[in-house]
C-alpha positions as CSV (number, residue, x, y, z in Angstrom):
1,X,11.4,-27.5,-82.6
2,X,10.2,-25.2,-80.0
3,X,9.0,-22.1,-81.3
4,X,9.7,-18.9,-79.5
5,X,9.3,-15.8,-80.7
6,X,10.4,-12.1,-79.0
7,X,9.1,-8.6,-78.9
8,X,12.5,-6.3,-78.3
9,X,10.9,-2.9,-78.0
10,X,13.0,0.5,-77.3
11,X,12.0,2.3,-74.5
12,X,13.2,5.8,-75.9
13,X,9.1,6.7,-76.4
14,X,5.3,5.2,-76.8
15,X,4.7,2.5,-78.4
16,X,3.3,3.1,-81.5
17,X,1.0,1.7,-84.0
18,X,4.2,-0.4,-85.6
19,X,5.7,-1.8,-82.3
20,X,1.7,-3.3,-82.1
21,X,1.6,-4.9,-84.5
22,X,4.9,-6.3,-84.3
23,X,4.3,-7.5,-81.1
24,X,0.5,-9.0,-82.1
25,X,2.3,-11.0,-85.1
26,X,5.0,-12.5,-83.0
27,X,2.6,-13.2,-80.2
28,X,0.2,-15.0,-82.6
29,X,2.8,-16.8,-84.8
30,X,4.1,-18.4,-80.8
31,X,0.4,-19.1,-80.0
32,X,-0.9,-20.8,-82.9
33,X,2.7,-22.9,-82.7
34,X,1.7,-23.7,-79.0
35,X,5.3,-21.9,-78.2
36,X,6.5,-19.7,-76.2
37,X,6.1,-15.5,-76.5
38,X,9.0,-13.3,-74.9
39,X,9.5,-9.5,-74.2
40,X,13.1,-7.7,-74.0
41,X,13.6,-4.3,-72.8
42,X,16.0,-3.2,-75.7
43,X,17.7,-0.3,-72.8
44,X,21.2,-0.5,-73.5
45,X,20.7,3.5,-74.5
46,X,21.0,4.7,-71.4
47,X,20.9,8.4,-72.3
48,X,17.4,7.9,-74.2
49,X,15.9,5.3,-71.7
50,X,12.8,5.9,-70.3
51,X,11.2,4.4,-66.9
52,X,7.7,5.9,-68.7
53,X,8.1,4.4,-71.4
54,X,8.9,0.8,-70.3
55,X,5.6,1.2,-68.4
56,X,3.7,2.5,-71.1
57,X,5.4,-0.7,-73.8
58,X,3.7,-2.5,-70.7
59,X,0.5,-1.0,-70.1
60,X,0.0,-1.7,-74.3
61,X,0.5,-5.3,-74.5
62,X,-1.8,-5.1,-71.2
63,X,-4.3,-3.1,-73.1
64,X,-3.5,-5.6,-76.4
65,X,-3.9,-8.6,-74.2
66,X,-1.0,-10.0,-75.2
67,X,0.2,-11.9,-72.8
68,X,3.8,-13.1,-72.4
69,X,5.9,-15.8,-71.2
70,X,8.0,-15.6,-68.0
71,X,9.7,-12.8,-66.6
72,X,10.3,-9.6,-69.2
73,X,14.0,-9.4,-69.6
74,X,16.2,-6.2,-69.3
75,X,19.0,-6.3,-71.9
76,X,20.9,-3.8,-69.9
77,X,21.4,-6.1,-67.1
78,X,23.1,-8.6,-69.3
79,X,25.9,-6.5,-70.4
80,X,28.5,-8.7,-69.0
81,X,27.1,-11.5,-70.8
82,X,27.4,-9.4,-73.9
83,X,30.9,-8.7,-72.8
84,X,32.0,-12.1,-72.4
85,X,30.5,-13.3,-75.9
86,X,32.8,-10.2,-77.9
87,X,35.9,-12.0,-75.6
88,X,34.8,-14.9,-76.6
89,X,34.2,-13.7,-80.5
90,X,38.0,-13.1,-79.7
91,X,39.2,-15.9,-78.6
92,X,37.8,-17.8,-81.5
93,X,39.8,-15.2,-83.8
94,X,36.2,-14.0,-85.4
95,X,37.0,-10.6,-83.9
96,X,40.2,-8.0,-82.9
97,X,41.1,-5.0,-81.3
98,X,40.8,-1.9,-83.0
99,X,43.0,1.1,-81.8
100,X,41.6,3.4,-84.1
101,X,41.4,7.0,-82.4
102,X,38.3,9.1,-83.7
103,X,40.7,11.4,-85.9
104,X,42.0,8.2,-87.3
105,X,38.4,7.6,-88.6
106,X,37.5,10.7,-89.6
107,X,40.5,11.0,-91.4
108,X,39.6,8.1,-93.1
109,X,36.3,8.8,-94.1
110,X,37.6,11.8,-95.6
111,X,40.2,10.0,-97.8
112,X,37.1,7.8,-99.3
113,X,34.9,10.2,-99.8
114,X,37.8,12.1,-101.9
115,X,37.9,8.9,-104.0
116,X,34.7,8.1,-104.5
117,X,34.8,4.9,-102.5
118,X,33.0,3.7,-99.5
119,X,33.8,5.5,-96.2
120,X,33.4,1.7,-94.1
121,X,36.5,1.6,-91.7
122,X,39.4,0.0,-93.6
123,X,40.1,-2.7,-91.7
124,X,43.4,-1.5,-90.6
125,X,43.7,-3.4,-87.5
126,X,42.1,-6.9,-88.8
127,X,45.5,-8.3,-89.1
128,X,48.0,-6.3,-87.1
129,X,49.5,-7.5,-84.4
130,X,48.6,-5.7,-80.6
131,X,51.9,-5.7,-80.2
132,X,51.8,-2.7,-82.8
133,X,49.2,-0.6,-80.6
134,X,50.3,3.0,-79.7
135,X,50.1,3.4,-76.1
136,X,47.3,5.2,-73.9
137,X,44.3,4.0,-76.4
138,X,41.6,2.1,-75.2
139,X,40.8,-0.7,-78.3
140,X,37.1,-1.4,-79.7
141,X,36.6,-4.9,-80.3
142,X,35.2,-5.0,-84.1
143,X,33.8,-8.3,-85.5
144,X,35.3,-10.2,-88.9
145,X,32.9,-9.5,-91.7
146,X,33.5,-11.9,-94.9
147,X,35.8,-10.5,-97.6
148,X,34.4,-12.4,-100.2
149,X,31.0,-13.8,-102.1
150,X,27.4,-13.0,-101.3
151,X,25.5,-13.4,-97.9
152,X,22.0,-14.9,-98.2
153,X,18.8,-14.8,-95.8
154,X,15.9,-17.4,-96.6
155,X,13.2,-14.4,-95.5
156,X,9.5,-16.1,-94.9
157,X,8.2,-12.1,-96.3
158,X,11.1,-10.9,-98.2
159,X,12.0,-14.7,-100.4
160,X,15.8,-14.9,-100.6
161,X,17.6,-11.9,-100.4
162,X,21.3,-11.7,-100.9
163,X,24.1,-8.9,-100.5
164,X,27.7,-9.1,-102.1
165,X,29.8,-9.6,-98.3
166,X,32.0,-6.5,-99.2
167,X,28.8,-4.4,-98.1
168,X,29.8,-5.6,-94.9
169,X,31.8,-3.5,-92.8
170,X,33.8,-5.0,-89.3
171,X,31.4,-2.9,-87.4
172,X,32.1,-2.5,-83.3
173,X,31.0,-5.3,-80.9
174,X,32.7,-4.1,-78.0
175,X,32.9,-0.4,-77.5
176,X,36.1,1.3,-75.8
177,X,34.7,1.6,-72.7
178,X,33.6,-2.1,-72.7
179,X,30.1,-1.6,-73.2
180,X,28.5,-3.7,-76.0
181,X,26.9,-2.6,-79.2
182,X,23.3,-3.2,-79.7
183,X,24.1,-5.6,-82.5
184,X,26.4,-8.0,-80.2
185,X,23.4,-7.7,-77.5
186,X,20.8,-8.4,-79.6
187,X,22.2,-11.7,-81.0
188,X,23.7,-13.0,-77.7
189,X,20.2,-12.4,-75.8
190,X,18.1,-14.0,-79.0
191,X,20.5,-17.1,-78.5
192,X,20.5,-17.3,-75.0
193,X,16.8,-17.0,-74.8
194,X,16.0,-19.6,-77.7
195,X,14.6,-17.6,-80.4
196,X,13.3,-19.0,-83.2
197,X,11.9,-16.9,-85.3
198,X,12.4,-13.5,-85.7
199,X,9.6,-11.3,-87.0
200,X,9.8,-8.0,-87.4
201,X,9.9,-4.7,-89.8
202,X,11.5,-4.8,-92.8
203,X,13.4,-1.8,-91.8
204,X,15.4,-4.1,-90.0
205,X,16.8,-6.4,-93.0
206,X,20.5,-5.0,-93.7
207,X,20.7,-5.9,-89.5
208,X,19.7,-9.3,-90.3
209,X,23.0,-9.9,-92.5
210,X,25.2,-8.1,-89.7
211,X,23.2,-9.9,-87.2
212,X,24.1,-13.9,-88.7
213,X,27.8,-13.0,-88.8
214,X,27.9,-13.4,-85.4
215,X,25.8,-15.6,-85.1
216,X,27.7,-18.0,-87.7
217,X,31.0,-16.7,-85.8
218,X,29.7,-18.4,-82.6
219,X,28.9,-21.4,-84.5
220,X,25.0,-20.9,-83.4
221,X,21.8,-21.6,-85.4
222,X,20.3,-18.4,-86.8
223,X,17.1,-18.0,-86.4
224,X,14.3,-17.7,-89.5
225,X,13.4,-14.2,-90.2
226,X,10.7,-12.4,-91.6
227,X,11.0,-9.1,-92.1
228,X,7.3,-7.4,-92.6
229,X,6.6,-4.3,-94.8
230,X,6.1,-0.8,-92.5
231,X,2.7,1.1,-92.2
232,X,2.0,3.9,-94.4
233,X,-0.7,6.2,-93.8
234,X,-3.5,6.5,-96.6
235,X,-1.1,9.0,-98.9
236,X,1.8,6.4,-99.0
237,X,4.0,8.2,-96.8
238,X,5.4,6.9,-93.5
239,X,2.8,6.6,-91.0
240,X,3.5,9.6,-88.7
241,X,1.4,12.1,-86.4
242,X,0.1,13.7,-89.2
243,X,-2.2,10.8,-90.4
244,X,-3.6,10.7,-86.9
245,X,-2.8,9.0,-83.7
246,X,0.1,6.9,-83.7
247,X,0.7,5.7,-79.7
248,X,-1.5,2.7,-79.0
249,X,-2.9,4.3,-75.9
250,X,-4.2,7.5,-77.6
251,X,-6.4,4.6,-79.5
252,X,-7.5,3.7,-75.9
253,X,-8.1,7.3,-75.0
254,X,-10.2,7.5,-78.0
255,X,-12.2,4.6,-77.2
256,X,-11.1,1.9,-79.0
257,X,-12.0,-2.0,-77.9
258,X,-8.4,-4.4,-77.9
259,X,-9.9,-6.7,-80.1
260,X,-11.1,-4.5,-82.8
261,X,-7.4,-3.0,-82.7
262,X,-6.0,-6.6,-82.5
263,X,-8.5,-7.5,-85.7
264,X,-7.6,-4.3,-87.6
265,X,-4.0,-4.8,-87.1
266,X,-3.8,-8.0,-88.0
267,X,-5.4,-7.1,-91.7
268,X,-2.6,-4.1,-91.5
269,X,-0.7,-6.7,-93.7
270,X,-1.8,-10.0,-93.2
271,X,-4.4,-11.9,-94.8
272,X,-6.6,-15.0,-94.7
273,X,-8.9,-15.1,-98.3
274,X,-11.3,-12.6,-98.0
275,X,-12.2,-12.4,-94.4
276,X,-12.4,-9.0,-92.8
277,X,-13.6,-9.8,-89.3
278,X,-11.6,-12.4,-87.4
279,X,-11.5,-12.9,-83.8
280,X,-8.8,-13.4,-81.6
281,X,-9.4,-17.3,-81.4
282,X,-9.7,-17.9,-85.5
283,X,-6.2,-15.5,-85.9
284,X,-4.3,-17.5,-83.5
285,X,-5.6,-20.9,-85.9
286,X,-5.1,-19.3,-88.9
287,X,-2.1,-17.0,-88.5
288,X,0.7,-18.1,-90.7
289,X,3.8,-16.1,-92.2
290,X,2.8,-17.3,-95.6
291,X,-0.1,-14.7,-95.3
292,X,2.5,-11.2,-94.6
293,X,2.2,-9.3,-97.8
294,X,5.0,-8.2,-99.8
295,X,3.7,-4.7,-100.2
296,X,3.5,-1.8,-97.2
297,X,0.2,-1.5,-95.6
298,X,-1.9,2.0,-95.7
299,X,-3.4,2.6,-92.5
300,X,-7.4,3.8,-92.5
301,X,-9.0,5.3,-89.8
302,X,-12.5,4.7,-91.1
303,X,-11.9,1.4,-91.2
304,X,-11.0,0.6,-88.2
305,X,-13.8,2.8,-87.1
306,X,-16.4,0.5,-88.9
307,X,-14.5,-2.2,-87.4
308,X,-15.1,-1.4,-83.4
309,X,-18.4,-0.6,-84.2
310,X,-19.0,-4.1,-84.7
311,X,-16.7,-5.5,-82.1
312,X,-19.2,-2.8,-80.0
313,X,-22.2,-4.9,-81.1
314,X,-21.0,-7.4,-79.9
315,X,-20.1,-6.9,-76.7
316,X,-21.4,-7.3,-73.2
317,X,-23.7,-5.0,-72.0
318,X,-21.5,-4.9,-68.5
319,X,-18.3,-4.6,-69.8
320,X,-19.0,-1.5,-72.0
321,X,-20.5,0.2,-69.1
322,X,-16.7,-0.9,-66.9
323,X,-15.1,0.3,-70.1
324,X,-17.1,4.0,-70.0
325,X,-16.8,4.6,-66.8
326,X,-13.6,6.3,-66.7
327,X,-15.2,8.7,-69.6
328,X,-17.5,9.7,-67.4
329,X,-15.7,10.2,-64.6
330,X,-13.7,12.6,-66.6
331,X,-16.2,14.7,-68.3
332,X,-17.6,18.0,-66.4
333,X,-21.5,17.6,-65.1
334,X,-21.5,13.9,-66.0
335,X,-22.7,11.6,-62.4
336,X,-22.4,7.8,-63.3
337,X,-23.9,6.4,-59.7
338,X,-26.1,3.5,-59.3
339,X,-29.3,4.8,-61.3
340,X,-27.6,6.8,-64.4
341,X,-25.6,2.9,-64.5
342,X,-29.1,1.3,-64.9
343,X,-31.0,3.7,-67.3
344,X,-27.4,3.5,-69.3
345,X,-27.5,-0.6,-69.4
346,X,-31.0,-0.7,-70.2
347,X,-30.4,1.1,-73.1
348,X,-27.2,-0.2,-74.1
349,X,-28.7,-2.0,-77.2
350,X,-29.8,1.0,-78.9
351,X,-26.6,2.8,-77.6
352,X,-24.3,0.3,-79.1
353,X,-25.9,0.2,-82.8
354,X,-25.3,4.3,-82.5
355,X,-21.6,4.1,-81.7
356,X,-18.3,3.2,-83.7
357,X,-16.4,4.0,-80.1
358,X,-16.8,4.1,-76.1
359,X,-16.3,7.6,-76.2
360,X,-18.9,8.7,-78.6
361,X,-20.8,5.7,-76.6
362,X,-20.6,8.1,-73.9
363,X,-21.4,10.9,-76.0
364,X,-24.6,9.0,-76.8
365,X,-25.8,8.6,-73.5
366,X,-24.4,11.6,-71.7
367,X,-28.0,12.5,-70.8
368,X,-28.5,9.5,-68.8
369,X,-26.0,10.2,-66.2
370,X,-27.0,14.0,-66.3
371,X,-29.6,15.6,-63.3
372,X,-31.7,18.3,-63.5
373,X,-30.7,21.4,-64.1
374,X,-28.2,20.7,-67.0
375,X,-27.5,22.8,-70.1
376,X,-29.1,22.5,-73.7
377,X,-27.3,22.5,-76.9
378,X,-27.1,25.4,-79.0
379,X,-29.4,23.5,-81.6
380,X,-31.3,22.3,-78.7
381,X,-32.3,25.5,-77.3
382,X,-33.1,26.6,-80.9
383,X,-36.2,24.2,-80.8
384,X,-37.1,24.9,-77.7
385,X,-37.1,28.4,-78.3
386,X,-39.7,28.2,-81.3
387,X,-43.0,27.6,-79.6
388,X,-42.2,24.4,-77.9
389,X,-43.3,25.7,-74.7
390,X,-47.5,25.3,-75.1
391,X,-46.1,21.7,-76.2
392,X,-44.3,20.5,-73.9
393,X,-46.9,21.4,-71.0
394,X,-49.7,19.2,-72.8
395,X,-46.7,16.5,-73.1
396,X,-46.0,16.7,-69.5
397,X,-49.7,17.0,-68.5
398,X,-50.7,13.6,-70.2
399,X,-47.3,11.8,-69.4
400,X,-47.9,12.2,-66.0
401,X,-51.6,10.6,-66.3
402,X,-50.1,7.6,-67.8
403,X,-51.2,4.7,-66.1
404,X,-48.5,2.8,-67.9
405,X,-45.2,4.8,-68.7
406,X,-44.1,2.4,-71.7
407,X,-41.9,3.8,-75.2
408,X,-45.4,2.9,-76.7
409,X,-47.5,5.0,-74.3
410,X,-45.0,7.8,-74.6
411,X,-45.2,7.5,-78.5
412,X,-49.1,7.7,-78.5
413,X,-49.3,10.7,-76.7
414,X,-46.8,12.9,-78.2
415,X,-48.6,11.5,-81.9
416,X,-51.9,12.7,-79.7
417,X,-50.5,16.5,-79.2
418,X,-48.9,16.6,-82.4
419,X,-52.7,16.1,-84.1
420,X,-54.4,18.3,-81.1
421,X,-51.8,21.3,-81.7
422,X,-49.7,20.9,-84.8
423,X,-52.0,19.1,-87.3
424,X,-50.1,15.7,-86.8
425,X,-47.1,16.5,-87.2
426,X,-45.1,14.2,-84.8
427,X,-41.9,16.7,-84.9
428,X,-43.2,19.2,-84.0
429,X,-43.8,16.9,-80.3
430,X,-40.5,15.1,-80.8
431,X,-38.2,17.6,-81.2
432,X,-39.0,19.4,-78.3
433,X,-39.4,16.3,-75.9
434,X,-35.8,15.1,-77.3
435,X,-34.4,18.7,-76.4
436,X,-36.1,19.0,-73.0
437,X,-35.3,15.5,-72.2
438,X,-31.9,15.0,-73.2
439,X,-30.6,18.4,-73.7
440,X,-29.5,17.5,-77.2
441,X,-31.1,17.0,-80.6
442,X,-29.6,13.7,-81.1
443,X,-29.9,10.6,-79.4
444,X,-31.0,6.9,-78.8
445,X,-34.8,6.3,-79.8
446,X,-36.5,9.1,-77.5
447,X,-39.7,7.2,-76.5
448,X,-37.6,4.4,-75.1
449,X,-35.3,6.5,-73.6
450,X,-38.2,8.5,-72.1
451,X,-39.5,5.2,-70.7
452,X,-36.0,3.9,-69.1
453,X,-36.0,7.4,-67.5
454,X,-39.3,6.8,-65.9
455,X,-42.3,9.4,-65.6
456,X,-41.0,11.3,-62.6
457,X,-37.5,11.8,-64.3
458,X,-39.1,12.5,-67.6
459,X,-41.5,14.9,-66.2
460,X,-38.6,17.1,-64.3
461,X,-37.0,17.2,-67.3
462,X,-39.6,18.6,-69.2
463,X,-40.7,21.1,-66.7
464,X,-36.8,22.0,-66.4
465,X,-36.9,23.1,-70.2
466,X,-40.7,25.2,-69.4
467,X,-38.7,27.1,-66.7
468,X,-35.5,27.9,-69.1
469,X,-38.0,28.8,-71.5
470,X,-39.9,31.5,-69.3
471,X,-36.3,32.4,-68.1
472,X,-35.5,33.2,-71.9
473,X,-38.6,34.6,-72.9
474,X,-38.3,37.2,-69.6
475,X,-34.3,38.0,-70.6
């Protein structure tokens, strides 16, 4: 067998953190089988569909990398498929009209719930003859649930799970207006497009037992399912805005690589021993559904923090830079042209063990891409302010005699003024050369940094700060 799996978002919204991993699981469970990986555009809700959302489901598996197979597949231009399955469902004498006005049902409802019983539809129409229909009503086409015994699903997550069959109502196929319901569609399009296995929330499982009535009714094979636990977020509530991001692209936005979020997602409820780290080539050899937990996953920021850092570490040089660009572009005094690009990929080693994401990547080497005059930190201009000035002349006045401008050479001559005018203590040169030079009191090792700058760059810098400093002092 064949195995092809499908990804059947909504597109009523983003996609979120769920509908990711969803999709990651079916796309690795169809790669590791060497089968095939489709995506249906569940749109059938035409009052809640969403041309920006379809592009944003899109622009996620893009992000994801998670490619799939062959065209993606609009279930709302298959609706006369659909249709001609429920005549079909019909003909076979697995389904019937339904003349049922809406009073009718509410009526009914109300007559259960004044008896304590279930308010499912009571069949009323199952057996009657057409013939019988009052005139001017437009029929539903309702599906025949079993009366009697149990219904059982062999789930690879859940084990077997079984409901009594009068849980089953003869819900709608076929709505009055002849549209089809999304539980017809969704079984007629996993048919027609060979679907294998179905993998997906476990909020999804009472579906599963509506969903093989029809599919026994046609006399096809239903798929296997598994039906995986949801996210929670680190209380053990549903995952929601409150625990933090929940749209996949606001994880771009916040500078997240696809393979850390691929990695992190795939531990979101699957396992393989102890392993933590797992690339994208080892999941798609080791993914398997024996390794779904049972138990809902709790979603944690830090870790998938800790996580990108080391995906970060590990990346090329190049590629970060590609991936920071747009950062840049969008932050106010920020220039990322040819030079701030080289002084930001020389350093990119020390940037990258400093960062746990692109943007505070960015953050890191802001000063890089910055040119003379920029502004100083509130901390920054703290130091400067507290005698940094008689300093940072001397500093400038030997870093400019330099015959070499190495980290080392910078190092030795700020430990040089720090024992000629602050009894050797190096901070006292540091601090104000980090300030002056970056405009911040954090950063990347500063001699280095001074040295991928170069001595004219350093030395405008530092002469910047002296002339904000007698500005200040003349306030």
């Amino acid at each position: 067998m064949s195995v092809v799996t499908r990804f059947p978002p909504s597109p009523t919204g983003f996609m979120h953190i769920g509908n990711a991993r969803t999709a990651l699981f079916n796309w690795l469970f169809a790669r590791h089988h060497g089968g095939k990986f489709v995506v249906r555009i569940e749109d059938t809700d035409r009052k809640r569909h969403s041309e920006e959302a379809v592009e944003a489901i899109i622009r996620g598996l893009e992000w994801l990398e998670l490619d799939w197979d062959g065209e993606i597949t609009s279930q709302f231009s298959r609706l006369d498929r659909h249709a001609e399955i429920a005549q079909e469902l019909l003909k076979k004498g697995e389904a019937y009209y339904c003349y049922c006005t809406p009073e009718d049902l509410e009526e009914m409802r109300e007559k259960a719930r004044a008896e304590g019983q279930k308010t499912f539809y009571d069949r009323r129409w199952r057996d009657r003859d057409p013939k019988d229909a009052p005139a001017g009503i437009r029929p539903v086409i309702r599906i025949k649930a079993p009366l009697e015994g149990t219904s059982t699903i062999e789930d690879h997550v859940q084990g077997s799970v079984s409901v009594n069959n009068d849980q089953l109502d003869d819900f709608i196929i076929l709505r009055s207006d002849g549209t089809p319901t999304y539980m017809l569609s969704v079984v007629v399009d996993d048919y027609d497009m060979g679907v294998t296995h179905i993998i997906r929330g476990d909020d999804h499982l009472n579906n599963a037992f509506r969903q093989k009535i029809i599919f026994n009714a046609m006399e096809w094979d239903v798929p296997e399912f598994a039906h995986c636990p949801l996210i929670h977020g680190p209380d053990g509530s549903k995952f929601s805005k409150r625990h933090g991001a929940t749209s996949v692209e606001e994880y771009r936005e916040m500078g997240f690589l696809p393979e850390a979020m691929r990695n992190y997602l795939l531990r979101l409820g699957w396992g393989h021993g102890d392993e933590e780290i797992i690339p994208t080539d080892k999941a798609v050899e080791w993914f398997d559904l024996k390794g779904i937990g049972k138990a809902a996953s709790r979603f944690d920021f830090a870790k998938l923090e800790n996580l990108n850092a080391h995906y970060i570490k590990i990346a090329d040089n190049e590629r970060l830079l590609k991936l920071a660009r747009p950062f840049f572009e969008h932050t106010p005094g920020l220039t990322l042209n040819e030079e701030a690009s080289r002084r930001i990929l020389e350093d990119m080693n020390h940037l990258k063990d400093r960062s746990k994401t692109i943007l505070q990547l960015v953050e890191e080497s802001a000063f890089y891409a910055r040119t003379v005059p920029f502004d100083y930190t509130e901390k920054a201009q703290k130091i400067l302010c507290d005698g940094a000035k008689e300093v940072l002349e001397t500093l400038c006045t030997s870093l400019e005699s330099l015959e070499s401008f190495t980290a080392e050479n910078v190092e030795r001559i700020c430990r040089e003024t720090a024992e000629e005018l602050s009894e050797g203590k190096l901070g006292k040169a540091v601090m104000p050369l980090r300030a002056a030079v970056t405009g911040t009191t954090v950063s990347p090792p500063i001699f280095n940094a001074c040295a991928v700058l170069g001595r004219e760059e350093t030395c405008t810098r530092i002469l910047a700060a002296v002339k904000w400093l007698e500005k200040s002092e003349a306030a």
